[in-house]
C-alpha positions in Angstrom: -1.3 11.0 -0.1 1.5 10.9 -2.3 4.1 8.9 -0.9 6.5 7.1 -2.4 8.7 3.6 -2.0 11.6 3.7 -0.3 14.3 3.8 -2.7 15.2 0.1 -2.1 11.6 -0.9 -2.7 10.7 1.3 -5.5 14.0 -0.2 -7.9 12.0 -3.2 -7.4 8.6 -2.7 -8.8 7.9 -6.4 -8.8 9.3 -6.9 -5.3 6.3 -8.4 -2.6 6.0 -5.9 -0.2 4.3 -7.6 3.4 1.8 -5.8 5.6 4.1 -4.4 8.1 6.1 -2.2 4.9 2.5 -1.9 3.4 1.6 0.2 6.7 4.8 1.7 6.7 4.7 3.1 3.1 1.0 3.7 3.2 0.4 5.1 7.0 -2.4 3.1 6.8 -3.4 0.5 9.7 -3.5 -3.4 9.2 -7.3 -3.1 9.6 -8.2 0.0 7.6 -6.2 -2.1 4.3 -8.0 -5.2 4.8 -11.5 -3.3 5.3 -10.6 -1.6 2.0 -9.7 -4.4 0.2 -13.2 -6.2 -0.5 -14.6 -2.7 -1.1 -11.8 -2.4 -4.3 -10.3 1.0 -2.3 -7.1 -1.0 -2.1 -4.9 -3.0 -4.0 -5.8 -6.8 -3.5 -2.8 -9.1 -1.5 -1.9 -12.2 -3.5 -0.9 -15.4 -1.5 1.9 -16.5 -1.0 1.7 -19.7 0.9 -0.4 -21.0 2.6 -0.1 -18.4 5.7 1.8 -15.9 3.9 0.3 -13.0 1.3 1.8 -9.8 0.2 1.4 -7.0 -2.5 3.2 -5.9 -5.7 5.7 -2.7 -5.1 4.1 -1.2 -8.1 0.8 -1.5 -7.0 1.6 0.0 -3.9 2.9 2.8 -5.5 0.7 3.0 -7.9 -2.3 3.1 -4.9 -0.1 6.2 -3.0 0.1 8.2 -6.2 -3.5 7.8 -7.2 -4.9 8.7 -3.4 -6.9 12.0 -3.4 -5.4 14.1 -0.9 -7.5 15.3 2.2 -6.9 19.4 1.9 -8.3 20.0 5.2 -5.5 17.8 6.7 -3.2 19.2 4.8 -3.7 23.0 5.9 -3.6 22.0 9.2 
């Protein structure tokens, strides 16, 4: 998987990224990302506020580059 930040996220490496442009960037669902979190296959959230979290742009990225890419899907 090597996606990258939008342009307007990625000049912002420290920027808070929230799970709706998490899913975006990633293609991953809200419940694969929180199921991979406790396992350390994702980048931890850090909170916000009380009702709020989000993740660092950077680590994000960092997360996209660093994904092994499924061949199989990729021939197909």
């Amino acid at each position: 998987m090597s996606r990258s930040l939008p342009p307007s996220v990625a000049s912002w490496p420290n920027r808070m990224l929230n799970i709706r442009e998490v899913v975006a960037v990633t293609g991953l669902s809200k419940a694969t990302i929180y199921e991979w979190m406790p396992k350390g296959m994702f980048p931890a959230s850090r909170r916000l506020g009380p009702n709020r979290v989000g993740w660092l742009a950077r680590d994000i990225e960092d997360f996209c580059n660093n994904c092994p890419v499924n061949e199989k899907a990729k021939a197909a």
